[in-house]
Residue, then its C-alpha position, 0 to 999 in steps of 0.5 A: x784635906x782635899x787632894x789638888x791635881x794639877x791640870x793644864x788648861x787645855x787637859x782632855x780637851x786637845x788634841x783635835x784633829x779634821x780635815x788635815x787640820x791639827x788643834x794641839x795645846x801648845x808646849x807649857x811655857x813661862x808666860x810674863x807680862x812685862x811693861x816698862x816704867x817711864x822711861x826705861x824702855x832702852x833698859x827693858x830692850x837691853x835685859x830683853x836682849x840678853x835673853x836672845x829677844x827684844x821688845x817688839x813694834x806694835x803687832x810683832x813678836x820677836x822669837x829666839x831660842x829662849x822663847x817669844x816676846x809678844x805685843x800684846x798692847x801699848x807699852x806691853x809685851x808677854x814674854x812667854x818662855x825665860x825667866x824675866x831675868x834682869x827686868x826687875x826694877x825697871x818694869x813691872x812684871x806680873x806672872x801670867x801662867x796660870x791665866x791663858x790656854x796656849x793652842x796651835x792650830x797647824x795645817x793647810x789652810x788653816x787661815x780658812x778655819x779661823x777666819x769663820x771666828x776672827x775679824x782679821x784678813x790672815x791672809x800671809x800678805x796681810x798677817x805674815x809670820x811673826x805677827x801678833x793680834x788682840x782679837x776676838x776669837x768668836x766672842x771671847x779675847x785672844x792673842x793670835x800670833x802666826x808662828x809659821x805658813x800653816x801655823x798660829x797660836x792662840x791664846x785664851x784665858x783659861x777659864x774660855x779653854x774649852x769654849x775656844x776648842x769647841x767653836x775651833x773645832x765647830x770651824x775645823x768641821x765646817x771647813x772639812x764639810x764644805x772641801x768635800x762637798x767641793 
């Protein structure tokens, strides 16, 4: 009988450090997808509350201490972190784990770096802390979710892990390439 190993998405892949800038996996974390039935959204934004979160407006994502609940569409939201407790019955919630490679990448100019992937203006004006996109990441889909000045999570499928750092870590050496040419 073979031996599985459990490995985490992102496993021998991260960290990736250039140009001050820092691609690291991001902490593991419970990943729901949740999408309330008709008309049970106040009831969904209730047991959401009771977890120190909300639902979120379009584009949003709503944090406390428990964990996030991002946008990640019409009428569905990803709550990464609790345990979805309270939502059974009143949406309907599928486990997403397992799917998506979680990454952050942090430091000074980091909206530079991704801009050579995303067609997104993530300009602080524009895409501000809390703000959460389905975007295309060169050719593959994603979420990105800016977390801080110089810090946003992405989120991949998992089995694009390693394409996402590759073409992340391409953008970081350009970048770094073109600063000290300058």
């Amino acid at each position: 009988m073979p031996s599985l190993i459990e490995k985490s998405p992102c496993d021998d892949l991260l960290p990736v450090l250039d140009g001050g800038l820092k691609l690291s996996e991001a902490r593991e974390a419970r990943i729901t997808s949740v999408t309330p039935f008709a008309g049970k959204d106040r009831g969904v934004a209730t047991a959401l509350k009771s977890l120190g979160l909300g639902w979120p407006k379009p584009g949003q994502a709503v944090t406390g201490q428990a964990g996030a609940c991002l946008w990640t569409g019409r009428g569905q939201a990803f709550l990464v972190g609790p345990v979805p407790e309270g939502l059974d019955g009143i949406a309907a919630l599928t486990d997403q784990s397992d799917a998506w490679a979680r990454m952050e990448l942090t430091g000074p100019h980091v909206a530079e770096v991704l801009a050579r992937l995303v067609p997104l203006d993530l300009r602080a004006a524009v895409f501000p802390v809390g703000t959460v996109a389905r975007s295309g990441l060169n050719h593959m889909m994603m979420i990105l979710h800016r977390t801080g000045d110089d810090c946003f999570e992405i989120m991949v499928f998992r089995s694009m892990a390693a394409t996402a750092v590759e073409e992340i870590r391409h953008a970081m050496a350009a970048r770094a390439a073109r600063t000290s040419v300058l």
